[in-house]
C-alpha positions, 0 to 999 in steps of 0.5 A, a space after each residue: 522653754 516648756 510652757 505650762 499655762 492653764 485656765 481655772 475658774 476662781 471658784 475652783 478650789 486651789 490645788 498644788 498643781 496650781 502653781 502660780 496663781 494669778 487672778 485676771 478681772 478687774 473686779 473681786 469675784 463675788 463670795 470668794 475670800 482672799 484666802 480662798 482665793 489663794 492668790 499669788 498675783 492680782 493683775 487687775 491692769 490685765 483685765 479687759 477695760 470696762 468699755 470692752 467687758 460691757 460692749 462683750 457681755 459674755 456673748 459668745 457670739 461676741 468673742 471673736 471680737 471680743 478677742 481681737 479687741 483684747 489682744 489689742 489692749 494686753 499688746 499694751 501690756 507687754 512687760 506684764 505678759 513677758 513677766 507671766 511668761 517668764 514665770 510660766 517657764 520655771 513653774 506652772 501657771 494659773 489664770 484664774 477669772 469669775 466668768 461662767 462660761 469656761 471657753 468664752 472669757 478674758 483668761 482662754 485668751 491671755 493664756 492663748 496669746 502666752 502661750 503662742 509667744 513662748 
């Protein structure tokens, strides 16, 4: 099954190699409209808690941790992970967030642990 999973910021513009486009924070990225946005999903339930996203802070030194706490919390969500990877098998998959920091962020690690199940 061919895994197609990539990562985006939400301020990106949309684009129709996108495919499905699932947004993964918790909370509205600032200055964005819903149709900018151009969303096919909101999985707000797949967002680090907020105990976790403040304790993280977007340290980098911090991501390792932060990894291994995420994955902890989405391993309680696997009949949503098993829906995206479903989906990421008949059309590409899109994992939009808000943070800066393009290789420290919720979203590298929900697409990791996607695509290592596929």
């Amino acid at each position: 099954m061919a895994c197609a999973i990539r990562t985006k910021r939400v301020y990106e513009s949309a684009d129709p190699a996108d495919g499905y486009r699932v947004l993964i924070d918790h909370v509205w990225p600032r200055g964005v409209s819903r149709e900018r946005a151009r969303l096919d999903e909101w999985a707000r339930e797949l967002a680090p808690s907020d105990t976790l996203r403040r304790w993280f802070d977007h340290d980098p030194e911090r991501f390792q941790e932060f990894r291994s706490r995420y994955r902890s919390e989405l391993s309680q969500r696997a009949a949503q992970l098993e829906a995206l990877r479903q989906r990421s098998s008949s059309t590409p998959l899109t994992i939009l967030y808000a943070a800066r920091d393009t290789e420290h962020n919720n979203a590298v690690v929900l697409a990791e642990m996607l695509r290592s199940a596929a």
